[in-house]
Backbone as JSON, one array per atom type, in Angstrom:
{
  "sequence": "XXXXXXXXXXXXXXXXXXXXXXXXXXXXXXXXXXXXXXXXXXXXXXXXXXXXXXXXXXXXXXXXXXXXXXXXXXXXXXXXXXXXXXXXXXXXXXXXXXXXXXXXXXXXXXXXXX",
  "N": [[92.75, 112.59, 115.97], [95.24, 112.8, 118.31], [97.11, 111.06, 121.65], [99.14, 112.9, 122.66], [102.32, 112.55, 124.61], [104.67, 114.97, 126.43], [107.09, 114.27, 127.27], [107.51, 114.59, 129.74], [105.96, 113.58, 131.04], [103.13, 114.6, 131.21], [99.99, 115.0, 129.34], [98.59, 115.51, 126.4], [96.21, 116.87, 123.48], [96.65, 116.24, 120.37], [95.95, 116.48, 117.14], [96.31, 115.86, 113.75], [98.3, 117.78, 111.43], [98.03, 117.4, 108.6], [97.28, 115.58, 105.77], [100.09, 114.05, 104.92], [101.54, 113.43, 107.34], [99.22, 112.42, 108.77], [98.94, 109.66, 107.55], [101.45, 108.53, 108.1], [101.46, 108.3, 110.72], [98.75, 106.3, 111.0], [100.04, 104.56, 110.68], [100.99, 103.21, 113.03], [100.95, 101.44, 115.38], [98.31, 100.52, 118.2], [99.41, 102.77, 121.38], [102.12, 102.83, 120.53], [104.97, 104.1, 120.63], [106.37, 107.38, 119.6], [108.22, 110.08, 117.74], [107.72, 113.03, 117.44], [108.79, 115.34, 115.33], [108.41, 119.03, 114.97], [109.14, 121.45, 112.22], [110.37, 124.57, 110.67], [110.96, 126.4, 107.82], [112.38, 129.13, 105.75], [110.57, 130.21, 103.09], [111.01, 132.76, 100.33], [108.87, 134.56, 100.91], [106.6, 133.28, 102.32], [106.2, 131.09, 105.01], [107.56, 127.03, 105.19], [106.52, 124.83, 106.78], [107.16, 121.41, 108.01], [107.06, 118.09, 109.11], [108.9, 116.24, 111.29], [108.71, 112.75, 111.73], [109.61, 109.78, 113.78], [109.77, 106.75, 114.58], [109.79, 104.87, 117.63], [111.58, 102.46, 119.09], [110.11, 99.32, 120.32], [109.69, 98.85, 123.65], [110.27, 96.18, 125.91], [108.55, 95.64, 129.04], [110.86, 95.87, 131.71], [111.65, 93.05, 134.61], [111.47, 94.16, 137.0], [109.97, 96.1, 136.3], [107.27, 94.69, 135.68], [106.83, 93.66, 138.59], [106.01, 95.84, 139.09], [103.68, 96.52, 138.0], [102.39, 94.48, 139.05], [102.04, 94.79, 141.8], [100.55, 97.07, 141.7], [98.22, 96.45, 140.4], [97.41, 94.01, 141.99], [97.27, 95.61, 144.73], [95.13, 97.58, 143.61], [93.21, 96.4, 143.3], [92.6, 94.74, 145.89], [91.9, 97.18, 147.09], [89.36, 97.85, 145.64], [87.99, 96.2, 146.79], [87.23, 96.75, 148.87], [85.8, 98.81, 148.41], [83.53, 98.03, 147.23], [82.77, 96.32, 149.42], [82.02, 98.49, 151.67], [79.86, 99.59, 150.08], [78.14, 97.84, 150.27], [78.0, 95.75, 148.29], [77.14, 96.73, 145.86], [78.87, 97.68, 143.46], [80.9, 97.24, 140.84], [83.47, 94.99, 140.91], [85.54, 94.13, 139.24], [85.63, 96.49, 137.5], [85.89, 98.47, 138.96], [88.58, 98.05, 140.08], [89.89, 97.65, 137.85], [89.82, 100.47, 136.66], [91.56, 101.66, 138.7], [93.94, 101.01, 138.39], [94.39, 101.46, 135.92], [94.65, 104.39, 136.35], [96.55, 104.39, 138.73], [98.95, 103.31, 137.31], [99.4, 105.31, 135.28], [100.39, 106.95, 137.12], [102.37, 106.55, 137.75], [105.77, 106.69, 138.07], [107.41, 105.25, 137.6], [106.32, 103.36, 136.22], [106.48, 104.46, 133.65], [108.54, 105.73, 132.67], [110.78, 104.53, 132.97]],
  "CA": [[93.32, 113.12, 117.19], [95.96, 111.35, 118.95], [97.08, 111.97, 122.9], [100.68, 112.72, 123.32], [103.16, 113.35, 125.83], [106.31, 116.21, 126.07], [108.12, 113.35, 127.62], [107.43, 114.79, 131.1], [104.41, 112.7, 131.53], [101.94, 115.67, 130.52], [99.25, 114.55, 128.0], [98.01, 116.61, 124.96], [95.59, 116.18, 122.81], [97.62, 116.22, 119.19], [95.75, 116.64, 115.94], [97.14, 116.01, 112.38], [97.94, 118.91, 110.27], [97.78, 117.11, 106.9], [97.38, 113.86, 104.95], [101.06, 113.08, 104.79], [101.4, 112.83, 108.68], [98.09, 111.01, 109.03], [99.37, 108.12, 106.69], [102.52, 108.28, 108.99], [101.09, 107.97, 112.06], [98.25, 105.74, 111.14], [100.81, 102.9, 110.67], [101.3, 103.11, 114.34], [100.09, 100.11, 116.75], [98.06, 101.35, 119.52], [100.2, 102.64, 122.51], [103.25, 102.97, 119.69], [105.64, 105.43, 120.7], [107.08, 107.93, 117.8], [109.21, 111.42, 118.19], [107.41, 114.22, 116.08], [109.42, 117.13, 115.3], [108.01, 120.25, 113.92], [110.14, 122.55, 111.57], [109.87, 125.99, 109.88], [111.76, 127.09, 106.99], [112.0, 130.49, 105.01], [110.49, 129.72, 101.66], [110.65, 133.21, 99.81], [107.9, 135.57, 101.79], [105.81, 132.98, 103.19], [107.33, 129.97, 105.59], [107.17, 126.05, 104.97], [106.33, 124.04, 107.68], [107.74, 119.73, 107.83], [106.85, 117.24, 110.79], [109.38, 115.13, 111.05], [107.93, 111.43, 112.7], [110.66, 109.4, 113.96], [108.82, 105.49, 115.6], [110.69, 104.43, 118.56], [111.58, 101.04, 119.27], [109.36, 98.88, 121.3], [111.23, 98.11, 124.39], [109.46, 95.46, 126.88], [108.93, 95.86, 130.64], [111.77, 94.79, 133.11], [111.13, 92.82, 135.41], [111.21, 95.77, 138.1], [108.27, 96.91, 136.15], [106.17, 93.63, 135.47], [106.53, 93.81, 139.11], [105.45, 97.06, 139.6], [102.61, 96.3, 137.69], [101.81, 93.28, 139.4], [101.83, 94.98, 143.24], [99.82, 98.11, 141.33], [96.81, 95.6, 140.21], [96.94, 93.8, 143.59], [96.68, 96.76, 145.71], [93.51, 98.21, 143.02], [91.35, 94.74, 143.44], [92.22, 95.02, 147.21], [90.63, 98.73, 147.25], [88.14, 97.73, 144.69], [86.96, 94.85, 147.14], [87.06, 97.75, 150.12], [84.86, 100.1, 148.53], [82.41, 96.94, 147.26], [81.98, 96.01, 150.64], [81.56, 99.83, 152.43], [79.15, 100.1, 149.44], [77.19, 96.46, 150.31], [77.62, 95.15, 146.54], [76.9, 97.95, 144.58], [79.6, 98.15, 142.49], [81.73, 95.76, 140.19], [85.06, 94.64, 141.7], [86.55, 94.18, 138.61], [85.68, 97.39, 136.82], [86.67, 99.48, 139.86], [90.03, 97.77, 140.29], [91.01, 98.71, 136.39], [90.18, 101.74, 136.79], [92.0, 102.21, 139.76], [95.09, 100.14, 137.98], [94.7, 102.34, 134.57], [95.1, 105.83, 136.98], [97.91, 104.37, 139.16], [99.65, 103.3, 136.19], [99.83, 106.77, 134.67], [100.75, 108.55, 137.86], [103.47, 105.71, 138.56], [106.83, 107.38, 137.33], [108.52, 103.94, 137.34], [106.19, 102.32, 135.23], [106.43, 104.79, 132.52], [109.69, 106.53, 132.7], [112.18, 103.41, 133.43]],
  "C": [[94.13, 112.03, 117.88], [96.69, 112.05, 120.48], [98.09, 111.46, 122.79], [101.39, 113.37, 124.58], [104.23, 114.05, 125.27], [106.95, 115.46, 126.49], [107.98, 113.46, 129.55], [106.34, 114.48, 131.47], [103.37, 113.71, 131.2], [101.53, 115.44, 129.28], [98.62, 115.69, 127.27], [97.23, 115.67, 123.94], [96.66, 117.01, 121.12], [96.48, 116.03, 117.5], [96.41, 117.03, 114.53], [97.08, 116.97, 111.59], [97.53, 118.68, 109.09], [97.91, 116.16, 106.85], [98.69, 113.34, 105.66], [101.63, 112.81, 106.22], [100.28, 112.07, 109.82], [98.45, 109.64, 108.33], [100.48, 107.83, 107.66], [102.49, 107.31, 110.03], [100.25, 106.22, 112.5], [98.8, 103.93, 111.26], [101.34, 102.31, 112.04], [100.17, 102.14, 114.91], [99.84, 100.83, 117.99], [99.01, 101.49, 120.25], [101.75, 102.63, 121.62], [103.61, 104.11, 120.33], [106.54, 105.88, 119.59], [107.82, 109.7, 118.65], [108.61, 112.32, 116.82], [108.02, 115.59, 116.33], [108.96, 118.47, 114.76], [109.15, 121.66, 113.36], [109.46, 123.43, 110.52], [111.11, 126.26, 108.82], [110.93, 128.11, 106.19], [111.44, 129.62, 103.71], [110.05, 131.0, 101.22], [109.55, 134.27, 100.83], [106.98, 134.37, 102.7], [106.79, 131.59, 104.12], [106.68, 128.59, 105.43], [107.36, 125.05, 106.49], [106.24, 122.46, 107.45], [107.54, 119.63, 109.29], [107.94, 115.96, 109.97], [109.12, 113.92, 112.11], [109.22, 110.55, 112.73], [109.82, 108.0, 114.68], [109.83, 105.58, 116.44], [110.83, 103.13, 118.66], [110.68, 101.01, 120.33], [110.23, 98.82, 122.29], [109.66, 96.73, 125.85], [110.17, 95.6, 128.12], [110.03, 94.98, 131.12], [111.1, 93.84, 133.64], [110.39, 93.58, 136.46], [109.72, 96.02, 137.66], [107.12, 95.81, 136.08], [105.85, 93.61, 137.28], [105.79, 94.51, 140.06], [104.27, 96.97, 139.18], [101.59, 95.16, 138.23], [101.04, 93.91, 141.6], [101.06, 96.26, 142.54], [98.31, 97.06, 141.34], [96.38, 94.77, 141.67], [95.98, 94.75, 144.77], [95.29, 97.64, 145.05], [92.82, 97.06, 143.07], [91.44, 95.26, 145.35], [91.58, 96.1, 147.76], [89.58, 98.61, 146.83], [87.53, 96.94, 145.98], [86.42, 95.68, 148.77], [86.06, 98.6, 149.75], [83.03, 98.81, 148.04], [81.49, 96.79, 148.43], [81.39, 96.98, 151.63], [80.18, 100.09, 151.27], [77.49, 99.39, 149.21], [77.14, 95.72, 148.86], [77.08, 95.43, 145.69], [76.99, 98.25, 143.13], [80.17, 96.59, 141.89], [83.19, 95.31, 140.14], [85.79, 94.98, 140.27], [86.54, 95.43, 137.89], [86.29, 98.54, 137.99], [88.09, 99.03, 139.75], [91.21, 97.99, 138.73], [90.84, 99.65, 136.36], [91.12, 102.4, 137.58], [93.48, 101.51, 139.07], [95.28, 101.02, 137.29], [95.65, 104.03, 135.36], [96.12, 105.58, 137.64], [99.06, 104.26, 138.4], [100.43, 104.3, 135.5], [100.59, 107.37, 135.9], [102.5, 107.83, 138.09], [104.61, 106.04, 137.36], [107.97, 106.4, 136.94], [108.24, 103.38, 136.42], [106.49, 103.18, 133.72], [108.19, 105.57, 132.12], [111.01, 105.69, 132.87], [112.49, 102.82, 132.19]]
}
């Protein structure tokens, strides 16, 4: 199972139809982005179905975005260290503040879409 997007930030969960697009895929580095196409042709009475897998290039963050990522993780430790202290030392700064980094991350249309 692998979780993709339509490009419009909406995640899916994606399961391989067959071998020869599990060998495809599997050559993918976590977090790899790829373009899968699905096609139908007539074949005779019944129809043949091809995925075509396309990788994408890597591309590395801007700046813009290293920054965006940098005032995203700031502002989740500084919440993390707000709910710590409303909570008396409960919780664990640093595991709240990636979580709270991982979910801003996704929702943040700059970091993923630029």
């Amino acid at each position: 199972m692998y979780i993709v997007s339509n490009g419009t930030g909406e995640e899916y969960s994606f399961f391989c139809p067959n071998t020869a697009v599990y060998e495809q895929l599997k050559t993918l580095k976590r977090g790899g982005q790829f373009e899968i196409t699905k096609t139908a042709k007539q074949n005779g009475k019944g129809i043949k179905i091809d995925y075509i897998i396309k990788v994408l290039e890597e591309t590395k963050p801007t700046a813009q975005q290293r920054d965006n990522y940098f005032d995203i993780m700031l502002a989740s430790y500084e919440d993390a260290l707000k709910i710590q202290e409303k909570l008396n030392g409960m919780v664990d700064v640093n595991r709240i503040s990636i979580t709270l980094f991982i979910a801003r991350s996704k929702l943040s249309g700059s970091l993923i879409n630029s």
